[in-house]
N, C-alpha and C positions, 0 to 999 in steps of 0.2 A: 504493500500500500504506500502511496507517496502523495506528499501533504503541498497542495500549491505557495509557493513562498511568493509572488508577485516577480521573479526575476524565471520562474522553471519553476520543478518541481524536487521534493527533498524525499529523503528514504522516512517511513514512520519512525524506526527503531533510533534515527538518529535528532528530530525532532523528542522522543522520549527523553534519550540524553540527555538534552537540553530542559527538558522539563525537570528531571529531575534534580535538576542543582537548585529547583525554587523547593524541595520538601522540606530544607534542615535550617535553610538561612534563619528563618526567625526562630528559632530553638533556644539558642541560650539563653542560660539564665531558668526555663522554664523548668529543668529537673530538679533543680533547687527549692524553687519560691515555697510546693506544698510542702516541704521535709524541714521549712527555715528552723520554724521551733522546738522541731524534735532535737534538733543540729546542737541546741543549746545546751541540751542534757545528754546526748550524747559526748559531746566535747565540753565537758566541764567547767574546762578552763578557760573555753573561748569568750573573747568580748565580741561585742554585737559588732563591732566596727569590722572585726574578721569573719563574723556571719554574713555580712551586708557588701560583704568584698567577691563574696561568690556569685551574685548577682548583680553586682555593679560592674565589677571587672571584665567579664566577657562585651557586656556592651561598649565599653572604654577602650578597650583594645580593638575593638572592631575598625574600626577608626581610623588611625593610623595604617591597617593593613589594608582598608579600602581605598585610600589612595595610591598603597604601594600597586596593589593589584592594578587597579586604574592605569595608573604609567606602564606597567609591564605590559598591559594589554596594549602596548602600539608596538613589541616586539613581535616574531614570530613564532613565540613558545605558548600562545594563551591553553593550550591542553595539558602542557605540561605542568602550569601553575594551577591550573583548574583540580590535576593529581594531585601536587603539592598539599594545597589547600585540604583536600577531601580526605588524605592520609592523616594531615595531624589535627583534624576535626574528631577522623576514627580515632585517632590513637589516644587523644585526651578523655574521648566517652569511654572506651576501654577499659583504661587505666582506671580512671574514676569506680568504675565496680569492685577494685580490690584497693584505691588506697583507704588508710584508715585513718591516715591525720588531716585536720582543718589547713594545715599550711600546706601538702600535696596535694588537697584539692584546690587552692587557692590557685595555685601556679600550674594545675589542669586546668581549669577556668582561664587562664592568660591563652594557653595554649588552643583552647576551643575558640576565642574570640579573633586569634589568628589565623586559624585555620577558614573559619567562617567569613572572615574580614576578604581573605584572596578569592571566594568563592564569589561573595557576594553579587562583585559588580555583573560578573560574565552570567549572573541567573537573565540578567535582561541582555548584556553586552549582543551574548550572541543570538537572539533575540533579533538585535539590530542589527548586526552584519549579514546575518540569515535571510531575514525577509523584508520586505517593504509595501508602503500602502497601507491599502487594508488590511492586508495580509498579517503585518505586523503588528499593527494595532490588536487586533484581535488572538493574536499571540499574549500582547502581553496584558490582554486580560484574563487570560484563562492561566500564567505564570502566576498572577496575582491572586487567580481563584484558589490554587494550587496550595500557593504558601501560605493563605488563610484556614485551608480546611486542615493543613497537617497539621496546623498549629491547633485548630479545635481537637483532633481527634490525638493528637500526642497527650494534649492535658489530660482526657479523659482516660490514656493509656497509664498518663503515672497515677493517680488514682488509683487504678486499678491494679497496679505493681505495688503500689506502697501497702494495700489493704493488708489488715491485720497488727504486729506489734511491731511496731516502728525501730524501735530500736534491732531490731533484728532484719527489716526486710528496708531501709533507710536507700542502701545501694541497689536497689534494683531500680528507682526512677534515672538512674545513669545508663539504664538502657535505651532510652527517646533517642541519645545521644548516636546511636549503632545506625539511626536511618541511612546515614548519607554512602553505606555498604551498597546502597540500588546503586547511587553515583560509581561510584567506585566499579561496577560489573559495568558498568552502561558507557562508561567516560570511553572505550577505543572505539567506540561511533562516531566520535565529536573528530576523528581525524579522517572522517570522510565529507564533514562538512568541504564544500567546494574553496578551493584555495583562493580563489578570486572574492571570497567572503569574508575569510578571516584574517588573511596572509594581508595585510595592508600596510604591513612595513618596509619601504621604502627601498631598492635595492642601493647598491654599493654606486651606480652609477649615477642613477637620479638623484643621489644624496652628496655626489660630487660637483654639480652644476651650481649655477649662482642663480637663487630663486630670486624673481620680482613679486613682489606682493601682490595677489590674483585680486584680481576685478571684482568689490563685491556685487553680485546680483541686485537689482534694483525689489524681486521680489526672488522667494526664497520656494524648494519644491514645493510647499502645500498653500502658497499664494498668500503668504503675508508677506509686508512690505518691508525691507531692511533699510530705510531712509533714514539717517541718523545715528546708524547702527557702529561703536568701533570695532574692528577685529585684533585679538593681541592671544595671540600665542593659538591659534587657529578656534578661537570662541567669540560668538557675538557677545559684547559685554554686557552692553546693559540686559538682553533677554537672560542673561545665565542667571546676575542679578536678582534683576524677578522671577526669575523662576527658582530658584533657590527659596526665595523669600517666601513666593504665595503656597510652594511645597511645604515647607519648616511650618507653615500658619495652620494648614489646613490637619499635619500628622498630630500637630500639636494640641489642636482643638478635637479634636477626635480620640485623644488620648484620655479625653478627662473624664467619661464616661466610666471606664475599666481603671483609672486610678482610682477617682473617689466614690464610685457609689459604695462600694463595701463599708465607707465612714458614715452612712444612715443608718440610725440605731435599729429602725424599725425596717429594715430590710437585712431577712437571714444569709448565710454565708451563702448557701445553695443559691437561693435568690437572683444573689448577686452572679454568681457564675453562670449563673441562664442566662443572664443580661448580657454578661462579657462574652458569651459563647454565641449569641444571638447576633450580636456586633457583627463577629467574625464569619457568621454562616453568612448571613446578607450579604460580607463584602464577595464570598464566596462563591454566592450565589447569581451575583449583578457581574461578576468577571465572566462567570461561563456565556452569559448572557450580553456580553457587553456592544457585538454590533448590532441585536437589535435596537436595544436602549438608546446607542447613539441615531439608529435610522429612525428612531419616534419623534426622539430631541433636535435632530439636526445641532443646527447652529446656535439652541439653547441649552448643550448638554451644559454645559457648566452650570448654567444660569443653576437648570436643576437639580446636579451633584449640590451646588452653595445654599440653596433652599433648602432641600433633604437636613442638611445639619444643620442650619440654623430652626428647621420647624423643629427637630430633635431636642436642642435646648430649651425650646419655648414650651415642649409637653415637660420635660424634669422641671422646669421653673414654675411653670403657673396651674400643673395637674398633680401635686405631689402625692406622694403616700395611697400608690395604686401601682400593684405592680406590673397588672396588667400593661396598664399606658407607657411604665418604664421600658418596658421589654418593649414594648411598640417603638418607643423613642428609641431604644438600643438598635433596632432593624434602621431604623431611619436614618440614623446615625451614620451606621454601619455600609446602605447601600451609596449613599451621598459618598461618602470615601473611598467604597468599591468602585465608583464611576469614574472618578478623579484620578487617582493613582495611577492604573496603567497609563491614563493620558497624559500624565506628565511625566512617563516613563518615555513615550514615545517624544514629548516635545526635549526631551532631555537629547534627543540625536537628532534637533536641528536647530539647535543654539554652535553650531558646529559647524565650519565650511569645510571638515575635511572627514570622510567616512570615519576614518583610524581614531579618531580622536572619543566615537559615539560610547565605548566601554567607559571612557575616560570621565566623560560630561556623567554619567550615569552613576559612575564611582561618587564624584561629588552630589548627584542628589542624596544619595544614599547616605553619605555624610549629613545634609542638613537632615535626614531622617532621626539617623541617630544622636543629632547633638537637639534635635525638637525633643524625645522624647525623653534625655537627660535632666531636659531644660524647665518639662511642668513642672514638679515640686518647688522650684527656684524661683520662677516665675508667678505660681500661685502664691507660694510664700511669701517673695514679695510685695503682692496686690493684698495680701492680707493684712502685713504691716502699716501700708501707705493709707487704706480705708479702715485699722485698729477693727478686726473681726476676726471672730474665730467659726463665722455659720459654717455649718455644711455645705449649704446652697451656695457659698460666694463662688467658690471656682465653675458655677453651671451658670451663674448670674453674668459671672466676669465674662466668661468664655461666649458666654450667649450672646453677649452684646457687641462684643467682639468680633463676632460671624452674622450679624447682621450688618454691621459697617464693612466688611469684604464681601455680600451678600449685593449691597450696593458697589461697591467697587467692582464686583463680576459683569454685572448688565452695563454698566457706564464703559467696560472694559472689553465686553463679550467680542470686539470686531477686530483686536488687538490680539498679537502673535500667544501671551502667556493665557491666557482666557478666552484666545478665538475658537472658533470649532472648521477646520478644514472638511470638505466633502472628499479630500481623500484619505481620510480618516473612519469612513465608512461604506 
C-alpha cells in the first residue's frame, strides 16, 4: 500500500516509521507524576526538590537537545540521530526498572529528556521533507492525533502497572518508557525515505560557490505576502517571531485546564483525570479529523480553533461546580488546540526560504512548546501576586481573558500569514 505525499507516492510501512517517533515524545515525566508520593516513603531521605527533579528534569533537558537535533537535521545523518535518540530514550526507560536510588533515576531522567529532545523535532521534520500541500497538513494532524492518544492511553497503562502495593510494584510504570522499541524495529524504513526528501545538505561543490542573497518572493507557496519581510540566517523574521509567540500563547492557555482543575476542592481526583483525559481525546480526535474541519472552516479555521478555547474558559468561569459542563469545557478546550497545532506545525516550514532548514524552524517551535509549559506556574504565580489572590478560579479568569483578546486579534489577523488559513492547506 502507498500513501500519496503530494510530490508521488510513499511505501505504508515507511510512512508508519515516521509515525511512530510521535508515540513517546510526550512521555516524560508521565511515569513518574502517579508514583510522586509513594517516591517519598520509599526514599526516605529524599527532599521534595529531588522528587520534583524527576519531572522537571526531562522537560528541561529536552530543550537544549531540540535545538541540537534541529541543526543536525541540515546534515545528512537525520536517521542516524533519529537511532541515537530512540536508543538512549530505551536505555534510560530500561535502566529505570532496576535502579533503586533517587539520584540514578534523577540522571535516567536527564538521559530520557535527551534522548527524547533528538527525537522530537524529526516526529514533524520528516513530516515536512516527506510530503507537501494537503498532503502534509493532514499528516501532521493525524502525528498530532497520534501523540495525544498514546499519551491518554500510556496514563491509563501506568495505572494499571502500578495497581496494588506501591512500594513493591513502584518500577513497573518505567515500563510506558519501552514504547519507542516500535521506533527502534520500524527506524531502517526511514532510509528509504526518497533522498531528494531528506538529503538536503548541500554538496561539497554548491557549498564552494559565493552565494548572493536569493530574491525574496513577493508572495510565499501558500499565497501570503512576504512584503516587509527580513530574511537572516535562511528564516523570515518577523513570521518566526509571531509565530513562536501566538504558539507559546495558545500551549500555554491550554495548559491551565490539566494544571489547575485538580486544585477545586469539590472536584474528585478521578474527576479531574476524565477532564485531563477528555482534553487529550478531543485533541485526538479533531487530528484524525483535521481536513474535514479545515474544509467546513475554510479560511475561519483559526477564527474557530481561538473561539473553541476561549468558549472553554467562559463554561469553567461562569458555569462552575458541574462537572458535567467541565468535561464539556475540557472537549472544547481540547479540540480548539487539536485544530491549531498541527497548523502551526505546518506554518513552522514556511517561515523558511530554504526546504533544509523546515526540521530546524520546527525544532524551535517545539522549544516555545516547552518553555510555554514550564512557564504556567510562573506566570500564574505571578498574576496572583500583582492582583494579591489566592482563588482557584484566577488562572481560568486570567487565562480566559487572555484568549478573548487573541480571540480578537485572530479575526483582525485571520488574512495574515500566522492566522491566515491557505486553500492549500486543505
Amino acid at each position: 500500500m502507498n500513501i500519496k505525499t503530494g510530490k508521488g507516492t510513499i511505501s505504508m510501512m515507511v510512512v508508519l516509521a515516521i509515525w511512530s517517533l510521535s508515540l513517546a515524545v510526550d512521555l516524560p515525566g508521565l511515569a513518574v507524576t502517579p508514583i510522586e508520593g509513594s517516591l517519598r516513603s520509599i526514599f526516605t531521605d529524599a527532599t521534595d526538590f529531588k522528587i520534583q527533579l524527576l519531572t522537571v528534569l526531562p522537560n528541561l533537558i529536552i530543550i537544549p537537545f531540540v535545538l541540537l537535533s534541529g541543526k543536525l537535521s541540515e546534515s545528512r545523518h537525520k536517521v542516524a540521530v533519529i537511532a541515537l535518540g530512540t536508543i538512549m530514550y530505551l536505555a534510560a526507560g530500561a535502566l529505570s526498572l532496576f535502579s533503586n536510588t533517587l539520584t540514578g533515576l534523577i540522571w535516567l531522567s536527564c538521559l530520557l529528556g535527551a534522548g527524547c529532545g533528538l527525537i522530537l523535532p524529526f516526529s514533524t521534520g520528516l513530516i515536512a521533507d516527506v510530503f507537501t500541500g494537503k498532503y502534509r497538513m493532514k499528516q501532521m494532524g493525524i502525528i498530532s492525533a497520534i501523540g495525544n492518544i498514546a499519551l491518554v492511553l500510556a496514563t491509563f497503562a501506568v495505572g494499571y502497572l502500578i495497581a496494588g502495593d506501591l512500594s513493591h510494584t513502584w518500577h513497573r510504570a518505567f515500563f510506558v518508557y519501552l514504547i519507542p522499541v516500535i521506533s527502534l524495529i520500524l527506524i531502517p524504513f526511514l532510509n528509504k525515505i526518497p533522498k531528494s526528501d531528506y538529503d538536503t545538505a548541500p554538496d561539497e561543490a554548491s557549498a564552494s560557490k559565493t552565494h548572493a542573497p536569493a530574491a525574496i518572493p513577493a508572495v510565499d507557496a501558500a499565497g501570503f505576502s512576504t512584503k516587509g519581510q527580513t530574511v537572516k540566517g535562511g528564516f523570515y523574521v518577523g513570521r518566526t517571531i509571531w509565530l513562536l509567540l501566538a504558539y507559546f500563547f495558545f500551549v500555554f492557555a491550554t495548559c491551565i485546564p490539566c494544571y489547575y482543575l485538580p486544585n477545586f476542592k469539590w472536584i474528585s481526583s478521578e474527576s479531574a483525570s476524565t477532564m485531563t483525559s477528555t482534553f487529550y481525546f478531543a485533541m485526538f480526535v479533531v487530528g484524525l479529523a483535521l481536513t474535514p474541519v479545515m474544509k467546513m472552516f475554510r479560511k475561519g479555521t483559526f477564527i474557530a480553533a481561538a473561539s473553541m478555547i476561549t468558549g472553554s474558559f467562559a463554561l469553567f468561569i461562569f458555569i462552575p461546580h458541574s462537572e458535567v459542563i467541565y468535561i464539556v469545557a475540557a472537549a472544547l478546550c481540547g479540540l480548539g488546540n487539536g485544530i491549531a497545532q498541527p497548523i502551526f506545525y505546518n506554518k513552522a516550514t514556511e517561515v523558511v526560504v530554504s526546504d533544509r532548514k523546515s526540521t530546524l524552524s520546527l525544532a524551535y517551535l517545539q522549544v516555545a512548546n516547552y518553555v510555554a509549559i514550564s512557564m504556567v506556574p510562573v506566570i500564574i504565580g505571578a498574576g496572583e501576586k500583582i492582583f494579591h489572590t489566592t482563588s482557584t478560579m484566577f488562572p481560568f479568569i486570567f487565562v480566559g481573558i487572555a484568549s478573548a483578546i487573541v480571540l480578537v486579534c485572530v479575526i483582525l489577523r485571520s488574512g495574515h500569514f500566522v492566522f491566515g488559513m491557505s486553500k492549500t492547506y486543505y
